[in-house]
DOFIZA-500105 format. One line per field, with one value per residue (C-alpha): z, x, y; residue number from 1. Coordinates in steps of 0.001 Angstrom, whole numbers. Example, Ala and Ser with C-alpha at 12.3 -4.5 7.8 and 13.67 -1.06 7.14 Angstrom:
REM DOFIZA-500105
pz: c(7800|7140)
px: c(12300|13670)
py: c(-4500|-1060)
num: c(1|2)
This chain:
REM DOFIZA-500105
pz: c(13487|10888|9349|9481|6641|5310|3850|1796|-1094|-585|-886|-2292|-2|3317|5410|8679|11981|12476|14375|11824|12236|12504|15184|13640|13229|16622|16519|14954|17958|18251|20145|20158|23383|23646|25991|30021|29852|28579|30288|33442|35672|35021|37409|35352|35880|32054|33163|34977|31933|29593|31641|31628|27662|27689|29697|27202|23964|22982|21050|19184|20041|17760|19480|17728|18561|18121|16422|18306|21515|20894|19088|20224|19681|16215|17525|20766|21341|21584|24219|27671|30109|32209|30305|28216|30084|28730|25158|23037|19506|16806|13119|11822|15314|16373|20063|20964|24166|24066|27008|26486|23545|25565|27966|25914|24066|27348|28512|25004|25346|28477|27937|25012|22283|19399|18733|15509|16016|13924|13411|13329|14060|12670|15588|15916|14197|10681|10998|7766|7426|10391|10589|12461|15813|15297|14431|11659|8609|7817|6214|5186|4732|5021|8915|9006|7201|9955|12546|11169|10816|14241|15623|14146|15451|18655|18428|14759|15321|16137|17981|20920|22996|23415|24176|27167|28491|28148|30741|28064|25525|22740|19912|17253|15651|11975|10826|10566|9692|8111|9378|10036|8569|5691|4181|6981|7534|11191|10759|6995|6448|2250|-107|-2351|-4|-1701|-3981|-706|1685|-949|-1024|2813|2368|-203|2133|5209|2738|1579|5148|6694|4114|4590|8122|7866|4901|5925|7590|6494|5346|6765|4188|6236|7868|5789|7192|5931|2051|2473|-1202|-2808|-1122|-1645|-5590|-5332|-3584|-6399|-8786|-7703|-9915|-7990|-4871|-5234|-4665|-1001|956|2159|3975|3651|7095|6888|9743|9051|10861|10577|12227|12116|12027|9101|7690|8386|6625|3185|3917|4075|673|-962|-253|-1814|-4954|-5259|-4771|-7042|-9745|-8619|-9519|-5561|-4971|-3213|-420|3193|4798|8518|9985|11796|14029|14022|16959|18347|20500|23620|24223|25030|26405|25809|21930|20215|17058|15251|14088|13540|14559|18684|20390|24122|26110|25774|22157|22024|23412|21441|18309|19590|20091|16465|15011|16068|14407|10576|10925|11467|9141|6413|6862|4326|1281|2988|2976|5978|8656|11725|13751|16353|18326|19320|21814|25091|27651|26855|29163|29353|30671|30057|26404|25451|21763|21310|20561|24266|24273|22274|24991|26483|29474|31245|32587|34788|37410|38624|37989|35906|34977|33144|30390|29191|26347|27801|28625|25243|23565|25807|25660|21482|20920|23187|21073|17693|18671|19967)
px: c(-8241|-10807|-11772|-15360|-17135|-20972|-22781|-25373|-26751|-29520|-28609|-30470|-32586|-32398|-35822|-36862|-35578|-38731|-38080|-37477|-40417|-37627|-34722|-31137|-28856|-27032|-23674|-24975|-24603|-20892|-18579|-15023|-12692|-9775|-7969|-8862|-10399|-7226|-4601|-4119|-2931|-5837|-7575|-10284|-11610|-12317|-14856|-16724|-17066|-17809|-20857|-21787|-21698|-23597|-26450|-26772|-26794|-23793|-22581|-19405|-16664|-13531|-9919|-6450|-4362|-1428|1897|4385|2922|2548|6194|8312|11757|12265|13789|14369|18241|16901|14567|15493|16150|13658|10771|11281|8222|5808|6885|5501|6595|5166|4819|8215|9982|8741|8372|4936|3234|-562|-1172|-2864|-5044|-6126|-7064|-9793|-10825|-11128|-13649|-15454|-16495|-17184|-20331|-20753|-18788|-17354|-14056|-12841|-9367|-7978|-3761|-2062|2278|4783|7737|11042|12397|10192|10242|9836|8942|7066|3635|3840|2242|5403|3612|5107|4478|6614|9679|9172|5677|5763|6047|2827|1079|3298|1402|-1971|-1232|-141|-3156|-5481|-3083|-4232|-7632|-8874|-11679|-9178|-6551|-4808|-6538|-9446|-8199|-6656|-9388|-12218|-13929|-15004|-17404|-16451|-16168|-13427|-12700|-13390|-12766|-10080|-8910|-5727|-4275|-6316|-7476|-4451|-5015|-4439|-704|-1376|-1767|459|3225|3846|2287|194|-1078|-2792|-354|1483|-1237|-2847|918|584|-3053|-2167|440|-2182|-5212|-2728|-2089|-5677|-7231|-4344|-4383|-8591|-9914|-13701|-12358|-12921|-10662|-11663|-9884|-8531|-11334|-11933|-12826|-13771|-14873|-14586|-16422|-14010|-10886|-12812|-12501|-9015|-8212|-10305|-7980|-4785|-4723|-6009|-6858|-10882|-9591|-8105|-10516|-14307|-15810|-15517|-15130|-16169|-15760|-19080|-18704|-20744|-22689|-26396|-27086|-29062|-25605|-24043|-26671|-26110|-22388|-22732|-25004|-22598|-19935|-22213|-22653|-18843|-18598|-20936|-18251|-16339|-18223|-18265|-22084|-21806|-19936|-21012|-19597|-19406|-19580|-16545|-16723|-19767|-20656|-20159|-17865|-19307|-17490|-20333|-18751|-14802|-16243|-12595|-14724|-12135|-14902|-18605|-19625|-18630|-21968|-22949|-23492|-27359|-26960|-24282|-27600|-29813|-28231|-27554|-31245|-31485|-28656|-29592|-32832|-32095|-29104|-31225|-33731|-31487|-28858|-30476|-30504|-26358|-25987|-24954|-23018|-23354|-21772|-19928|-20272|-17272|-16004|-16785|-15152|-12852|-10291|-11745|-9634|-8515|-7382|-7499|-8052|-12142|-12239|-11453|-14987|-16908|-17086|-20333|-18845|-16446|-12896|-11786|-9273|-9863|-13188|-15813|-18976|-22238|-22952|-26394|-25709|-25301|-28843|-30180|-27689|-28643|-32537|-32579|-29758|-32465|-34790|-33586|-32321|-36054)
py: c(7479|8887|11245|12731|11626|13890|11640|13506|10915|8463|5183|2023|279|2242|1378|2871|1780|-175|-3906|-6873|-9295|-12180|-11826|-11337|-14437|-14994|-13378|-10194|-7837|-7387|-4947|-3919|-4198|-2506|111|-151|-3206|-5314|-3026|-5372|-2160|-611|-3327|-3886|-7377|-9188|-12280|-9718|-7065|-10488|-11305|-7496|-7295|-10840|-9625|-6501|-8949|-8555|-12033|-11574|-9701|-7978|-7846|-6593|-9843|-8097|-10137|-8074|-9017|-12619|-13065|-10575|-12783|-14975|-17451|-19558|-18547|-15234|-15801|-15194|-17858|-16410|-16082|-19784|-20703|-18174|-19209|-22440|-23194|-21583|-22018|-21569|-22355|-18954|-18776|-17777|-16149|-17135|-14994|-12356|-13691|-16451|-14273|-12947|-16195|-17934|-14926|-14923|-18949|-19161|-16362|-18174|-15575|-15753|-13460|-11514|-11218|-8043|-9725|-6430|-5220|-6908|-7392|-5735|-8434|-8462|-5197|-2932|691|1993|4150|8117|5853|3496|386|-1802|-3388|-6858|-6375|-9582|-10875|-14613|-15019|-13080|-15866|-17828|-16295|-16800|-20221|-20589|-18787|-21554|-24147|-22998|-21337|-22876|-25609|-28181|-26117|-26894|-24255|-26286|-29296|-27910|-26346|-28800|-27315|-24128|-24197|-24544|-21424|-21727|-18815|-19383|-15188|-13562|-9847|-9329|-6314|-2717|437|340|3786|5650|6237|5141|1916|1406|3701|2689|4756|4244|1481|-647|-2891|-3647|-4071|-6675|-8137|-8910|-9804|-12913|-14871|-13707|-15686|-18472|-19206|-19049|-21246|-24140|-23823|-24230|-24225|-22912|-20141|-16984|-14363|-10728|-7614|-5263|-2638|595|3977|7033|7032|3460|2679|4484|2723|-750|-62|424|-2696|-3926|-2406|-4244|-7657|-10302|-8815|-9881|-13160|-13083|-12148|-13771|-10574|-6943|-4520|-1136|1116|3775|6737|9436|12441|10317|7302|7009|7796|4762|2355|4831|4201|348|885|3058|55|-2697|-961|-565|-4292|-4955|-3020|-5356|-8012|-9218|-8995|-12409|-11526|-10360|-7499|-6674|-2601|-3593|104|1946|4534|7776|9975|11446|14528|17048|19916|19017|18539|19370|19487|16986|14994|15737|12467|14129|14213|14308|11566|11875|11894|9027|6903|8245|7854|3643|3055|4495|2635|-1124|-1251|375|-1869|-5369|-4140|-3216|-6106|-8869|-6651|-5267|-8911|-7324|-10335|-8359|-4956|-3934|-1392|730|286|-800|1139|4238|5430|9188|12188|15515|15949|12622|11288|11762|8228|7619|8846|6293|3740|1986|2686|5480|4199|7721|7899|4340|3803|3120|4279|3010|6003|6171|4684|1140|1645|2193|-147|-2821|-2636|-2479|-5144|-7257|-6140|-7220|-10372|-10760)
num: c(1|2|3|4|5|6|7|8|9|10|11|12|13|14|15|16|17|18|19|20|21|22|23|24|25|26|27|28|29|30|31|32|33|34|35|36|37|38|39|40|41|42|43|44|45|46|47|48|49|50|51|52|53|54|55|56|57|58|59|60|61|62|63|64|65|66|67|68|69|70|71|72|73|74|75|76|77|78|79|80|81|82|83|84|85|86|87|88|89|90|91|92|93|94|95|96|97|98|99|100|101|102|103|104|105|106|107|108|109|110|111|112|113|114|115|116|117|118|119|120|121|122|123|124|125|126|127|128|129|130|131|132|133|134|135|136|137|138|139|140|141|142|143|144|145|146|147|148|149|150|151|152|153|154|155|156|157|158|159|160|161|162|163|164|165|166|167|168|169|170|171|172|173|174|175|176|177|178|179|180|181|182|183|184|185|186|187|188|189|190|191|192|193|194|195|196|197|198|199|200|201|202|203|204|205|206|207|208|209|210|211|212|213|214|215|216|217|218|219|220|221|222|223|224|225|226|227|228|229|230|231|232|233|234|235|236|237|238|239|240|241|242|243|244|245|246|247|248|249|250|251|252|253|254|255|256|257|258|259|260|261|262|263|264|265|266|267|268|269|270|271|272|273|274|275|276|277|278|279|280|281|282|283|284|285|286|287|288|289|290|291|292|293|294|295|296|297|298|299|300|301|302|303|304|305|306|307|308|309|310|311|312|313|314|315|316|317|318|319|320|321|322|323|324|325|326|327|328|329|330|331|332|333|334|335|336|337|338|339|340|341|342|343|344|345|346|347|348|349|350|351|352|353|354|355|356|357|358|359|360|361|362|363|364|365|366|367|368|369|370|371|372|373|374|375|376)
């Protein structure tokens, strides 16, 4: 997913991880979901594991909505007879299955969440060139924008989501992040990356802002030397125009790291003449290994030191985010589904999904207690 990033220099502005005197804005504390807790076999029960990340501060919450999921046929003659009644229209006549996504907006607002959906997979049908994992980028990029405008249609701040459910509170999604971690082949297969990923990104911005135009437009998350890559989006003509926020996913081995990471990336948008902006540490955590440590990474710790480096984290973050013009974090992830030789980042999780079940990690404990903490 990353690589493992040393980060040596001292950056600008980096204070202890005393408290802030002033709690953060609500919606700082943030967290990823992802794996066990949206795979429906798994029998993991979502409203439960909402009210769970409530009662340990957590207030926003970052989801892949993915477009292959959602749209999987382009148009209604291809849609089987039996599943017509899963579908709705789309932008573009595109049958669309709201399922799963409003699965996890529905959970969000009723614990009173916000959600940053990460729009990522182009279907079998826009299809282009396809990453090493087999996820695509558009062969054509225009019914990605189609998608986007779609999404607001239903979740935007008058979308048809919340009409029909007027029983929720109500939380409109007003970000959103066009596509994921581009310079990894993983997740973009073109080289060099960036002219094409900022190709995608301007239909993505052109149809966010007419769908709602005070929502905000999220460039695609960037890992590893993150300030570098920033300055080459900057490079393609234009690009400094389409987005509103900038995601940076800081990894690194302590966590004094990832606030010189953040630093590093608002001096490189302050070459690009972007000092305006927010930016959002759209992944930040660690991998709990211990003893299975397959030394991939050197951010792999134990599962004491997973905690330990959380109740570290939380505080340099709130006391460093005004002069980051920092938005907010989230923590990943939630729950990993750990085993025997699986990806370290099936360590990272809050919580352990093994065999079946699931188990509270220490570092729930200490994540819980500081994000308290900070938002006072």
């Amino acid at each position: 997913m990353v690589l493992a990033v040393a980060v040596t220099m001292v950056a600008p502005g980096v204070a202890a991880g005393r408290l802030p005197g002033t709690p953060v804005p609500r919606g700082f504390v943030g967290m990823n979901i992802d794996g066990p807790m949206l795979n429906a076999q798994d029998g993991v029960t979502l409203p439960s594991q909402f009210g769970l990340m409530r009662s340990r501060g957590v207030q926003n919450i970052r989801a892949v909505f993915s477009w292959s999921v959602a749209q999987p046929y382009a148009s209604w003659a291809q849609v089987p007879a039996s599943q017509s009644g899963g579908f709705v229209n789309g932008a573009g006549g595109v049958p669309t299955d709201f399922a799963g996504t409003d699965q996890i907006v529905a959970a969000a607002a009723a614990n009173g969440m916000t959600v940053l959906p990460t729009v990522i997979g182009a279907p079998s049908w826009d299809a282009g060139p396809r990453t090493v994992l087999g996820l695509a980028r558009p062969r054509d990029n225009q019914p990605y924008g189609w998608y986007f405008s779609t999404l607001i249609g239903r979740y935007g701040p008058h979308g048809s989501f919340w009409s029909q459910h007027p029983d929720l509170p109500r939380r409109p999604i007003r970000m959103w992040e066009a596509w994921n971690e581009p310079n990894l082949s993983q997740f973009w297969p073109t080289r060099p990356w960036a002219p094409s990923y900022v190709a995608l990104l301007r239909v993505a911005h052109a149809a966010i802002k007419k769908a709602d135009s005070g929502a905000k437009v999220v460039l695609a998350s960037l890992p590893n030397y993150s300030w570098r890559l920033l300055l080459t989006i900057y490079r393609v003509p234009g690009a400094r125009r389409l987005f509103d926020v900038v995601d940076v996913h800081a990894y690194t081995k302590q966590p004094a790291g990832v606030i010189q990471i953040l630093g590093f990336v608002r001096t490189s948008m302050k070459l690009g003449r972007d000092s305006n902006k927010q930016m959002i540490a759209g992944e930040v955590g660690w991998l709990s290994t211990g003893r299975q440590q397959s030394r991939r990474y050197d951010f792999e710790t134990t599962e004491a030191g997973q905690a330990r480096n959380a109740r570290a984290l939380l505080p340099l973050l709130a006391a460093n985010r005004r002069s980051l013009r920092l938005l907010g974090f989230y923590w990943y992830t939630w729950m990993g589904d750990e085993y025997q030789a699986a990806d370290p980042f099936n360590f990272s999780g809050l919580l352990s999904f093994h065999s079946g079940q699931v188990r509270a990690k220490p570092a729930l404990a200490a994540f819980g207690q500081v994000a308290r903490k900070i938002e006072h």
